[in-house]
C-alpha positions in Angstrom: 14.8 57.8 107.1 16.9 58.6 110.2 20.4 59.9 110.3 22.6 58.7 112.3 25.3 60.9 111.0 26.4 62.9 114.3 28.2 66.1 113.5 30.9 67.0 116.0 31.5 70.7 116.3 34.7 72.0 117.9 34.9 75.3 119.4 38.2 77.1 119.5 39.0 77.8 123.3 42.3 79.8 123.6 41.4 80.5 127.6 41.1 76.6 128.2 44.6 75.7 126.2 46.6 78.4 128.4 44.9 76.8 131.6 46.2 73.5 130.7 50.2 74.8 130.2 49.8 76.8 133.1 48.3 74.0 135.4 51.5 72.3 135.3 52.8 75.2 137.7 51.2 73.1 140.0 54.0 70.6 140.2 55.7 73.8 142.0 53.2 74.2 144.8 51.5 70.4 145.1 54.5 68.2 143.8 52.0 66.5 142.2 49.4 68.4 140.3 51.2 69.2 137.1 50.6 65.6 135.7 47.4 65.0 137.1 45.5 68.3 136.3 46.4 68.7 132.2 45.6 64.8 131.9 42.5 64.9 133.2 41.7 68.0 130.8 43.1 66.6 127.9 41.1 63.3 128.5 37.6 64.8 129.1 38.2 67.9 126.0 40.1 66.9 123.2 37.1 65.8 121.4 35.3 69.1 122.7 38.2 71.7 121.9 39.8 72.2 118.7 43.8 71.8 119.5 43.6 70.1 122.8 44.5 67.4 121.4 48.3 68.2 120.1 48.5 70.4 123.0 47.3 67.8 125.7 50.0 64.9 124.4 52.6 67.9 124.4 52.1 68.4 127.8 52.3 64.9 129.1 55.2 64.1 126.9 56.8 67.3 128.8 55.8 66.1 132.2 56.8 62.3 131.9 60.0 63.3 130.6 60.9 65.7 133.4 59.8 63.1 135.4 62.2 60.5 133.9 64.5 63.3 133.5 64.8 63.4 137.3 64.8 60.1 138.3 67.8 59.7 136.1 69.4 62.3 137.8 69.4 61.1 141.7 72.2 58.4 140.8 74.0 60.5 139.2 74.2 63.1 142.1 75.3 60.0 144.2 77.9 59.1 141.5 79.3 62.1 140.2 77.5 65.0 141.7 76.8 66.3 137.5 73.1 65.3 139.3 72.2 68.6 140.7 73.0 70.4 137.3 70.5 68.0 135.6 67.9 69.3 138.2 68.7 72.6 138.4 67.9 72.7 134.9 65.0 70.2 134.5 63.4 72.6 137.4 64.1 75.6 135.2 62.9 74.4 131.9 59.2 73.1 134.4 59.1 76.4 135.4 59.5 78.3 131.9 58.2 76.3 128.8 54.8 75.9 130.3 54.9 80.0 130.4 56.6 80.1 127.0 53.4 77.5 125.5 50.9 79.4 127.1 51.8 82.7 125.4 51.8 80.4 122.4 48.6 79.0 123.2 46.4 82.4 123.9 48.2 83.3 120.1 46.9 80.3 118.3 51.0 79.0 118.1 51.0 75.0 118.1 53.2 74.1 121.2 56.6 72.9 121.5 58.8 71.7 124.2 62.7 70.9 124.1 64.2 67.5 124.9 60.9 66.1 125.2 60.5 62.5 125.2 57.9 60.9 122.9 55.8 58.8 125.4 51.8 60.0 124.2 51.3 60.4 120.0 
């Protein structure tokens, strides 16, 4: 008799969880990268890497939130000029929290980003 029981083994990949945080950096040079690049890793190795998972729908959570975060933010630099604040500070916490998680990330820390929107669970 045949088994068709298939065992799925996940390795523990520290290296390839801090190279997901810190490919949304890219948003910095490309504009565009920061989304793309951790979805597309999170897609093809959360089966594969044990914690890609939780750390892959953190990072899209982060990044569609900034992204809302700054859309709302362009009327309100038209209305009341309280606009640029929101993203002077959207544009630091993109820049800092994906540094902060992948210091987490290399230490085995489960990830956690502030005023993140819930869009991926």
């Amino acid at each position: 008799m045949e088994s068709n029981y298939y065992e799925v083994s996940m390795r523990r990949d520290n290296q390839l969880l801090v190279v997901t945080h810190l490919c949304q950096l890219l948003t910095c040079f490309t504009g565009f990268g920061g989304l793309i690049v951790p979805l597309i890793l999170w897609a093809t190795q959360k089966d594969r890497v044990q914690g890609m998972d939780a750390h892959g729908k953190a990072i899209i959570n982060f990044q569609l939130s900034v992204i809302v975060y700054c859309i709302i933010s362009v009327p309100l630099i038209l209305l009341f000029g309280i606009g640029i604040l929101i993203l002077i500070f959207v544009g630091l916490f993109s820049l800092i929290f994906p540094i902060i998680n992948a210091i987490k990330a290399s230490n085995g820390e489960p990830p956690s980003y502030p005023l993140s929107l819930n869009f991926v669970s």
